[in-house]
Structures are given as C-alpha cells and as structure tokens.
PDB file of N, CA, C and O in Angstrom, chain B, residues numbered from 101:
ATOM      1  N   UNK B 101     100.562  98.325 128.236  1.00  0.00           N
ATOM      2  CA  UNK B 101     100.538  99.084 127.005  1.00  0.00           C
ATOM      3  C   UNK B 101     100.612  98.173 125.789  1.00  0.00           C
ATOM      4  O   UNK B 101     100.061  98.591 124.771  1.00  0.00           O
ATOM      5  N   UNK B 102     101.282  96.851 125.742  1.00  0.00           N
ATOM      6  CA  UNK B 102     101.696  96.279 124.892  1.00  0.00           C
ATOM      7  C   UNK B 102     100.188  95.428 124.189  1.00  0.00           C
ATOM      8  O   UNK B 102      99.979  95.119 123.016  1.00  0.00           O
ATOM      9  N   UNK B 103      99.249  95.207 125.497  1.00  0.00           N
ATOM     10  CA  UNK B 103      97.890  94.928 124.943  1.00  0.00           C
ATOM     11  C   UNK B 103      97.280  96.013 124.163  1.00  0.00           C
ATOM     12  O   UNK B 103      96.788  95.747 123.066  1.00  0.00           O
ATOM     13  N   UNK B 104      97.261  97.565 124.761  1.00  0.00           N
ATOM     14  CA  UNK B 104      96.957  98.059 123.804  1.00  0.00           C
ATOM     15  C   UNK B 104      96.852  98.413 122.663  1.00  0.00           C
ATOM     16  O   UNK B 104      95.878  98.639 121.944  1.00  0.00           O
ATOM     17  N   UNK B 105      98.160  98.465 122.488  1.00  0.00           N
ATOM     18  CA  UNK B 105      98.836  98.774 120.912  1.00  0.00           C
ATOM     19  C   UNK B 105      98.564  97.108 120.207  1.00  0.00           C
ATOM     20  O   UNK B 105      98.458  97.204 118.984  1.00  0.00           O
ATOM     21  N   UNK B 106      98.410  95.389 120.797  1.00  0.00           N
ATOM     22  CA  UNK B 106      97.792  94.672 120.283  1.00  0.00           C
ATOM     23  C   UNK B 106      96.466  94.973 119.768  1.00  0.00           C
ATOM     24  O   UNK B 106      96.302  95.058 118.551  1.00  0.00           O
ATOM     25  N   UNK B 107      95.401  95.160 120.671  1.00  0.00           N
ATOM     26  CA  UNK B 107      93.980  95.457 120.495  1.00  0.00           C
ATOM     27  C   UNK B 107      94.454  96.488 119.089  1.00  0.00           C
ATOM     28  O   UNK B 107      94.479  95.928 117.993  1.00  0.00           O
ATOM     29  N   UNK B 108      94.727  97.606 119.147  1.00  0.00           N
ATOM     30  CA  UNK B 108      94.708  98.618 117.981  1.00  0.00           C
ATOM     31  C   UNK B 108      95.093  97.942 116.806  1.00  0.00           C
ATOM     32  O   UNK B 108      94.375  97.963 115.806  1.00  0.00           O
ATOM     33  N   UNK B 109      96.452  97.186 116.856  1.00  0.00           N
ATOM     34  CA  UNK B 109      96.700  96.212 115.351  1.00  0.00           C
ATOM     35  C   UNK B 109      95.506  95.431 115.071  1.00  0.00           C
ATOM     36  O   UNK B 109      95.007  95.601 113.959  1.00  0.00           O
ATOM     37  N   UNK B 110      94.958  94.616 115.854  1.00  0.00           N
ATOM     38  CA  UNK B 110      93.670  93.670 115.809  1.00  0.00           C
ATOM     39  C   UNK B 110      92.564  94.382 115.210  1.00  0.00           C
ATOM     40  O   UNK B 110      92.028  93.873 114.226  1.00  0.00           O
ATOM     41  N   UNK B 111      92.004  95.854 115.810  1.00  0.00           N
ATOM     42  CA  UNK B 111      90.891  96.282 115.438  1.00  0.00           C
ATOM     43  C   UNK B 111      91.289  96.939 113.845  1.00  0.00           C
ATOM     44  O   UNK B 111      90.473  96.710 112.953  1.00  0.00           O
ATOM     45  N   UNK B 112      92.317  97.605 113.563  1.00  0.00           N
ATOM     46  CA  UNK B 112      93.033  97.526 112.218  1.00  0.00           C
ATOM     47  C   UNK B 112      93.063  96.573 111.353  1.00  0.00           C
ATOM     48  O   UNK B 112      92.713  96.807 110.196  1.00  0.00           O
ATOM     49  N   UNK B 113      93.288  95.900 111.559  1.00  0.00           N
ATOM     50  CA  UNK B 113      93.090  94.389 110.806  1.00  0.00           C
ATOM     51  C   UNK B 113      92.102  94.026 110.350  1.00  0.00           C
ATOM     52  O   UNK B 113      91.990  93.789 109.147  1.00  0.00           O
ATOM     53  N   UNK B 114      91.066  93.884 111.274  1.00  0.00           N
ATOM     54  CA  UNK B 114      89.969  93.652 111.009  1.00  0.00           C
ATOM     55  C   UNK B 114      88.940  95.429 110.385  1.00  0.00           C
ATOM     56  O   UNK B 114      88.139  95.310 109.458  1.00  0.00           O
ATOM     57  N   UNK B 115      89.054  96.169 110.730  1.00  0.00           N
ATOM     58  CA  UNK B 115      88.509  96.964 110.123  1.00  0.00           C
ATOM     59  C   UNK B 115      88.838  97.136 108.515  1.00  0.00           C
ATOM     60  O   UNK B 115      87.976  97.642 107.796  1.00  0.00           O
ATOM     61  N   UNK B 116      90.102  96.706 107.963  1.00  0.00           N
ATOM     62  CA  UNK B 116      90.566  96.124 106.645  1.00  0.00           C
ATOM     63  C   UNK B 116      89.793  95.133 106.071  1.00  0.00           C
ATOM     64  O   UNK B 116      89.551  95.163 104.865  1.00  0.00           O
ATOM     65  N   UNK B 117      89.272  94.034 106.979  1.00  0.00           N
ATOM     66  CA  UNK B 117      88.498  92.815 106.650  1.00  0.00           C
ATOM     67  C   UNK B 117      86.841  93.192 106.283  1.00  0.00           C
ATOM     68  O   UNK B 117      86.045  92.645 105.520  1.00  0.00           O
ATOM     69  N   UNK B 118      86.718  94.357 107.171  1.00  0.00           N
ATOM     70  CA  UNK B 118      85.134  94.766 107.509  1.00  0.00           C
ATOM     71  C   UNK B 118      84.906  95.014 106.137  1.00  0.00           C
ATOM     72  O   UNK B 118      84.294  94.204 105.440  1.00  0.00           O
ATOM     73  N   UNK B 119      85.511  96.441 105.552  1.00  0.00           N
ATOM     74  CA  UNK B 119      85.598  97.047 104.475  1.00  0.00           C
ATOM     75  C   UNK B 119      85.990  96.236 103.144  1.00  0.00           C
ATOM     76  O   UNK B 119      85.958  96.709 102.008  1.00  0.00           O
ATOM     77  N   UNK B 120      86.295  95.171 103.426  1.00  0.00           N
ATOM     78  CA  UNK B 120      86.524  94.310 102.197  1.00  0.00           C
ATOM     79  C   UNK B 120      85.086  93.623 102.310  1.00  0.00           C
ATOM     80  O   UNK B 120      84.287  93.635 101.373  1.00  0.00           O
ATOM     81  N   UNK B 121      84.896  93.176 103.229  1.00  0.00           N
ATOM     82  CA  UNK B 121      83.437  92.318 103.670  1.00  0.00           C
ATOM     83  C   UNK B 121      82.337  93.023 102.425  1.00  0.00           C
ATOM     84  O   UNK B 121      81.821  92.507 101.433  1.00  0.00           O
ATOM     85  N   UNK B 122      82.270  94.292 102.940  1.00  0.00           N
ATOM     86  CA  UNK B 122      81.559  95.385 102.905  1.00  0.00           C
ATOM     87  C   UNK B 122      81.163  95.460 101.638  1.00  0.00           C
ATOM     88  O   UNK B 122      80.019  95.344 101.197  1.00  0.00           O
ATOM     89  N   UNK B 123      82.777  95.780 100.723  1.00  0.00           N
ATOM     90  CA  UNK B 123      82.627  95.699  99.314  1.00  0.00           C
ATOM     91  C   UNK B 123      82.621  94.564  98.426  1.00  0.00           C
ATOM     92  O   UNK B 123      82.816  94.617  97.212  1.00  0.00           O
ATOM     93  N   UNK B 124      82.367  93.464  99.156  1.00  0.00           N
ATOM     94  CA  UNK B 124      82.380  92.048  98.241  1.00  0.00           C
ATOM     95  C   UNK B 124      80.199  92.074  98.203  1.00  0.00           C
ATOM     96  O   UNK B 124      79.555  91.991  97.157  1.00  0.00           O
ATOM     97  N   UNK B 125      79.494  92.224  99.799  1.00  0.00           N
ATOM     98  CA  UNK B 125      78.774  92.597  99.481  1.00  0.00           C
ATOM     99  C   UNK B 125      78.200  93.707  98.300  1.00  0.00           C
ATOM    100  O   UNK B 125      77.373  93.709  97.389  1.00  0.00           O
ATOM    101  N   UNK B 126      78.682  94.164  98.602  1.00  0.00           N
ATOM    102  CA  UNK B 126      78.011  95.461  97.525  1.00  0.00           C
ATOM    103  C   UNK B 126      78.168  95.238  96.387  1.00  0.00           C
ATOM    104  O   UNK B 126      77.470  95.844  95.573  1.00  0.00           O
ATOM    105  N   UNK B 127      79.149  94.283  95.949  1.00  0.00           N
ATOM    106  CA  UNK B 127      79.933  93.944  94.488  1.00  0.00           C
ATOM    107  C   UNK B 127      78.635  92.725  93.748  1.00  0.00           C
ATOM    108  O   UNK B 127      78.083  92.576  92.658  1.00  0.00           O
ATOM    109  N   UNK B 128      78.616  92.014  95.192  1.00  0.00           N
ATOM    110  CA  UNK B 128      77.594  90.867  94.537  1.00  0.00           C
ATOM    111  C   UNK B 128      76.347  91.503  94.383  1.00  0.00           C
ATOM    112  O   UNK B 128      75.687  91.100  93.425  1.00  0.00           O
ATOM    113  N   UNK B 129      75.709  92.649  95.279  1.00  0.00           N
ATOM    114  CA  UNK B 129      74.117  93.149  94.780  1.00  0.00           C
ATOM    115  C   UNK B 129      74.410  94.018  93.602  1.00  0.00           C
ATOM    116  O   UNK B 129      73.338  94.397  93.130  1.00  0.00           O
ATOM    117  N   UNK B 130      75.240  94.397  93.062  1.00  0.00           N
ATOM    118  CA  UNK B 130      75.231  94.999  91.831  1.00  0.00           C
ATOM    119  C   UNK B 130      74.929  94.311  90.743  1.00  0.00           C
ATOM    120  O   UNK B 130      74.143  94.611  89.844  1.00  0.00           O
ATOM    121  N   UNK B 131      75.776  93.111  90.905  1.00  0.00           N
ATOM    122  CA  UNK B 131      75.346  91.829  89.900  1.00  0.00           C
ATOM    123  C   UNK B 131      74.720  90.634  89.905  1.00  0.00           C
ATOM    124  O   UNK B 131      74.913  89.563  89.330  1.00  0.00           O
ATOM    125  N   UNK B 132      73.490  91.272  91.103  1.00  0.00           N
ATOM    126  CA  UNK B 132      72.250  89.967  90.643  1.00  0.00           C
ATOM    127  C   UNK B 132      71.247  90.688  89.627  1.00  0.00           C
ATOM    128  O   UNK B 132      71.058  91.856  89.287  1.00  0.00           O
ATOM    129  N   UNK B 133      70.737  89.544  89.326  1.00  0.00           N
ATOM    130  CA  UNK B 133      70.591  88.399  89.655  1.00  0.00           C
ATOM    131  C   UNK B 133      71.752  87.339  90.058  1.00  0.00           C
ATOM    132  O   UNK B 133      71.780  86.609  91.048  1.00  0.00           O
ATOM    133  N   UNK B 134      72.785  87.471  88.922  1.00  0.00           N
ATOM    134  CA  UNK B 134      73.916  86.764  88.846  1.00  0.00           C
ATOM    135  C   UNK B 134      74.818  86.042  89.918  1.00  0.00           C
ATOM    136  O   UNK B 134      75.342  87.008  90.473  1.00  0.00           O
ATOM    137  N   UNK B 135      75.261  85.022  90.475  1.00  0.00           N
ATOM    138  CA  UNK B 135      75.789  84.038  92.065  1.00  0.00           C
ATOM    139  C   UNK B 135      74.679  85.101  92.948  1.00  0.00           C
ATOM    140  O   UNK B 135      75.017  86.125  93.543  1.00  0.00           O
ATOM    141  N   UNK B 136      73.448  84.609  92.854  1.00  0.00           N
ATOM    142  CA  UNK B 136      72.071  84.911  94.186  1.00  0.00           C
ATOM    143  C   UNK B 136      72.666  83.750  94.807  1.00  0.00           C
ATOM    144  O   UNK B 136      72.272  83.858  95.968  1.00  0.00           O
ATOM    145  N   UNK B 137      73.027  83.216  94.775  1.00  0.00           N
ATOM    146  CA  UNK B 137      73.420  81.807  95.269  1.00  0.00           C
ATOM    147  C   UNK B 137      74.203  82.272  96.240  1.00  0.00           C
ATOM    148  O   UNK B 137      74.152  81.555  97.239  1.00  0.00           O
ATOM    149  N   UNK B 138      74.779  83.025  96.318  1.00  0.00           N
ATOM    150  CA  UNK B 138      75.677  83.303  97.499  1.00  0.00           C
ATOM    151  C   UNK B 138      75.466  84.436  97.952  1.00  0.00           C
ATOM    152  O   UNK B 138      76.407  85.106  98.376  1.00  0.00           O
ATOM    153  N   UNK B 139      74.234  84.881  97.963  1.00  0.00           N
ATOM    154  CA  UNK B 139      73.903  86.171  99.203  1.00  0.00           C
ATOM    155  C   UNK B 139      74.383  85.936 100.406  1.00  0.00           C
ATOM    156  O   UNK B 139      75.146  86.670 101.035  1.00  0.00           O
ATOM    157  N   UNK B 140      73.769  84.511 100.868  1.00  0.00           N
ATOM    158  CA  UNK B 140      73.878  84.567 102.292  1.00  0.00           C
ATOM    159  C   UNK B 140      75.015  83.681 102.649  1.00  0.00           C
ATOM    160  O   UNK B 140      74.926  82.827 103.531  1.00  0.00           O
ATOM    161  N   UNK B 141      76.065  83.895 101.962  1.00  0.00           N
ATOM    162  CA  UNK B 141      77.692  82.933 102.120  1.00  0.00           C
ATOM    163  C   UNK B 141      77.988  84.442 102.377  1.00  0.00           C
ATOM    164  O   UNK B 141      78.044  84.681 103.583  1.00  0.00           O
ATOM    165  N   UNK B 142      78.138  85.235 101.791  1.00  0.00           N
ATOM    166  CA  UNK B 142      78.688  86.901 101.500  1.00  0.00           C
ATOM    167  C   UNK B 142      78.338  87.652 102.463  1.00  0.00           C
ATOM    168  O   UNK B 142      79.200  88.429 102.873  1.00  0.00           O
ATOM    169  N   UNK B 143      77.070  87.664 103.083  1.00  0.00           N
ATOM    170  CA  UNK B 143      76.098  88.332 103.848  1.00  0.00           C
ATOM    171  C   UNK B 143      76.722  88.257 104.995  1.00  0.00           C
ATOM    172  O   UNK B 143      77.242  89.159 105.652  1.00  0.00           O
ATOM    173  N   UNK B 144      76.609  86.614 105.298  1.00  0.00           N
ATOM    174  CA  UNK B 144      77.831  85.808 106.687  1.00  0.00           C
ATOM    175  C   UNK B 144      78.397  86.580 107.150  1.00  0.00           C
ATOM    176  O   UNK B 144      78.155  87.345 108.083  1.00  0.00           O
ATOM    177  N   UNK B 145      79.672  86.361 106.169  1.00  0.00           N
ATOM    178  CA  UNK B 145      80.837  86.247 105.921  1.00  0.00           C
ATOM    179  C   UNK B 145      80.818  88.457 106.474  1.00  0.00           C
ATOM    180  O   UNK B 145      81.667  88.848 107.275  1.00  0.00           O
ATOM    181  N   UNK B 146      80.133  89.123 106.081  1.00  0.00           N
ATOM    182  CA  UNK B 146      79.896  90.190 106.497  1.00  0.00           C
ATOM    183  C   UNK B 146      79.218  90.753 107.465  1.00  0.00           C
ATOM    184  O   UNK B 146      79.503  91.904 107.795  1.00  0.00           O
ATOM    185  N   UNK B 147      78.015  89.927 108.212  1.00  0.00           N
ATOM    186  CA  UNK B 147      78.217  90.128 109.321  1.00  0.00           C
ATOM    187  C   UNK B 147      78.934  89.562 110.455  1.00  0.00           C
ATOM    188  O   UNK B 147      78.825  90.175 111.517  1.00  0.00           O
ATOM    189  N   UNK B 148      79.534  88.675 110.435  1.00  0.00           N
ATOM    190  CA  UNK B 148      81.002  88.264 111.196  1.00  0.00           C
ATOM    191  C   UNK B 148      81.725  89.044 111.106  1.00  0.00           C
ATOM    192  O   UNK B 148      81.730  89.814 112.066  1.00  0.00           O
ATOM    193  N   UNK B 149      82.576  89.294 110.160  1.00  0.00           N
ATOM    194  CA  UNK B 149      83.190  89.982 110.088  1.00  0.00           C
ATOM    195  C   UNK B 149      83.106  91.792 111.365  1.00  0.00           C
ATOM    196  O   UNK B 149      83.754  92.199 112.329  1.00  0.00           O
ATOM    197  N   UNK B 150      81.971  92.279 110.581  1.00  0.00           N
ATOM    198  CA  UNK B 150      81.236  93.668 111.336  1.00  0.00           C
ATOM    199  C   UNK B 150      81.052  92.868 113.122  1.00  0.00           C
ATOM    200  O   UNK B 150      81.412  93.551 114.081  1.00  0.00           O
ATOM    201  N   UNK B 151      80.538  91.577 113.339  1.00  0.00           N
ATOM    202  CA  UNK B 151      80.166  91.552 114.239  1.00  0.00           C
ATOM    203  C   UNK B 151      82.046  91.876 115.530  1.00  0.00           C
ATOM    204  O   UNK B 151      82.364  92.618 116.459  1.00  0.00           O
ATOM    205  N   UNK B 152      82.799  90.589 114.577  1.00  0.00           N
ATOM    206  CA  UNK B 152      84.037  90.933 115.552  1.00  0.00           C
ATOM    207  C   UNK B 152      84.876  92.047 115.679  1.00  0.00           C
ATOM    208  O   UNK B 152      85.787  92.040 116.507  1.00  0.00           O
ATOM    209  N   UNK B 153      84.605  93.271 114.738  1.00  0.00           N
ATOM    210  CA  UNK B 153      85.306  94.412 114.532  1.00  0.00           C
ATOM    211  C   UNK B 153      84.567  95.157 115.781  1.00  0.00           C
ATOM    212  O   UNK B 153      85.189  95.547 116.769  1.00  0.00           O
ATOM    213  N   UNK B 154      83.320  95.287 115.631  1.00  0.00           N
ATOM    214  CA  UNK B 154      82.777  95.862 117.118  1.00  0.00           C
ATOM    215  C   UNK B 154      83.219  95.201 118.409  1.00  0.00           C
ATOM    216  O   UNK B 154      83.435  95.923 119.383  1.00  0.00           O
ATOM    217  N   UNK B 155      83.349  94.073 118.485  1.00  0.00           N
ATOM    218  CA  UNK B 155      83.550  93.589 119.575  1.00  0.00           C
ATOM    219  C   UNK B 155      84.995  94.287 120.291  1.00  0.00           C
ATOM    220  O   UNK B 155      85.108  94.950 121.322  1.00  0.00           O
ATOM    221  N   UNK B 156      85.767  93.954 119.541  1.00  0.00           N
ATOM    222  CA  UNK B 156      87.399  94.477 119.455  1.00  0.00           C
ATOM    223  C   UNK B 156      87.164  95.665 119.500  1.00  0.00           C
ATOM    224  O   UNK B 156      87.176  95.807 120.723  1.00  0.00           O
ATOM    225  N   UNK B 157      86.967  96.595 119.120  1.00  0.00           N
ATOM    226  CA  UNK B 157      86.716  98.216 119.695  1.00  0.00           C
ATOM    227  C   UNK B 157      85.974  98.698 120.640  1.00  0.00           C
ATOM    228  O   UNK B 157      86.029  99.862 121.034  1.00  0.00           O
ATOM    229  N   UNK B 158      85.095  97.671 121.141  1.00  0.00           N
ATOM    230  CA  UNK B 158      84.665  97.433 122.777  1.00  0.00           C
ATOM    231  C   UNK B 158      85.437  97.237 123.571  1.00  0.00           C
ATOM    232  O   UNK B 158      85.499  97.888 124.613  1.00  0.00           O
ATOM    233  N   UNK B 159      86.304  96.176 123.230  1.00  0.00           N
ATOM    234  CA  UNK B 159      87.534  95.831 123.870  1.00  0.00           C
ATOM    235  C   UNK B 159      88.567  96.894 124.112  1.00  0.00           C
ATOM    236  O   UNK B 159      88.987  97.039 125.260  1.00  0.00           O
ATOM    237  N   UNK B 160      89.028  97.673 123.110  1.00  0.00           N
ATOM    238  CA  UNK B 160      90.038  98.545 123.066  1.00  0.00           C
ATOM    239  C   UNK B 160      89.422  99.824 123.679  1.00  0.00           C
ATOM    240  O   UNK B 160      90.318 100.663 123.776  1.00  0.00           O
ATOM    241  N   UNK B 161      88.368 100.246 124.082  1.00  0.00           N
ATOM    242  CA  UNK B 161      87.692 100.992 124.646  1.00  0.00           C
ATOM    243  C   UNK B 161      87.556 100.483 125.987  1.00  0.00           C
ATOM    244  O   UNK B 161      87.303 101.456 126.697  1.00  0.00           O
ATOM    245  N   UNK B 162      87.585  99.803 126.435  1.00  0.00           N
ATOM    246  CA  UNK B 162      87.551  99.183 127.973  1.00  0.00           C
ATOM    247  C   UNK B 162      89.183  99.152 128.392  1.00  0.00           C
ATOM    248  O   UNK B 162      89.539  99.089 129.569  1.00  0.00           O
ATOM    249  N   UNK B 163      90.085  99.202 127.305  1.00  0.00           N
ATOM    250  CA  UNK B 163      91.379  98.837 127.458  1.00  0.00           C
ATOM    251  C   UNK B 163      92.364 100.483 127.589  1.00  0.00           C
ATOM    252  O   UNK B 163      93.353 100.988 128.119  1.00  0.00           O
ATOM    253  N   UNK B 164      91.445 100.707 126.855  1.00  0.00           N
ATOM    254  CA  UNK B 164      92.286 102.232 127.062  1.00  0.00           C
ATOM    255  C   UNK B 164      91.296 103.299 128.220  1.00  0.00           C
ATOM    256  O   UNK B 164      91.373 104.526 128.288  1.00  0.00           O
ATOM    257  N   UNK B 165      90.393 102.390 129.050  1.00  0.00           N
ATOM    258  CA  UNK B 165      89.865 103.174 129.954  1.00  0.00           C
ATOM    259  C   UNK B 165      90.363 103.355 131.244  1.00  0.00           C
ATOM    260  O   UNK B 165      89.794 104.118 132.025  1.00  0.00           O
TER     261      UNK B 165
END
C-alpha cells in the first residue's frame, strides 16, 4: 500500500509540474514574437514533463490493479 499512496504523491507532484509546464507554454505563445528563442527550451521542458506524468499514472494504474 505504501507504494501506492507513493505513486499517488508522485503522480500529484508532477501533475502540479505538468500544469505549470502547460502554462509557461501558453504564457510564452501569447508573447511572441517576444523570447521565440525559447520555444523549444519551454516546449521540452513540457513535453517531459507531460511525458513522465503519463508514465506514472501507467504506473499507478498497474499498481492499483
């Protein structure tokens, strides 16, 4: 059980991270032209983010099966 309730803090965590990801994207396409320079630092940085949040709720779905 104690993995579980880990996995759930983890996918929490990171679903906090996703949604920040999320809105740093969205923050920078509002204001380009302006740092275009860092689409794809931001972009990254957001799909990492999205990529390990799925992973971990794969996980916690195999864990609570």
């Amino acid at each position: 059980m104690d993995d579980l309730e880990t996995l759930k803090a983890r996918v929490k965590k990171l679903n906090a991270q996703a949604t920040q990801a999320k809105m740093d994207l969205h923050d920078l396409s509002e204001d380009l032209p302006t740092n275009w320079e860092k689409i794809l630092e931001v972009a990254q940085r957001a799909y990492d983010t999205h990529q390990n949040l799925m992973a971990a709720r794969k996980d916690m779905a195999a864990a609570s099966a």
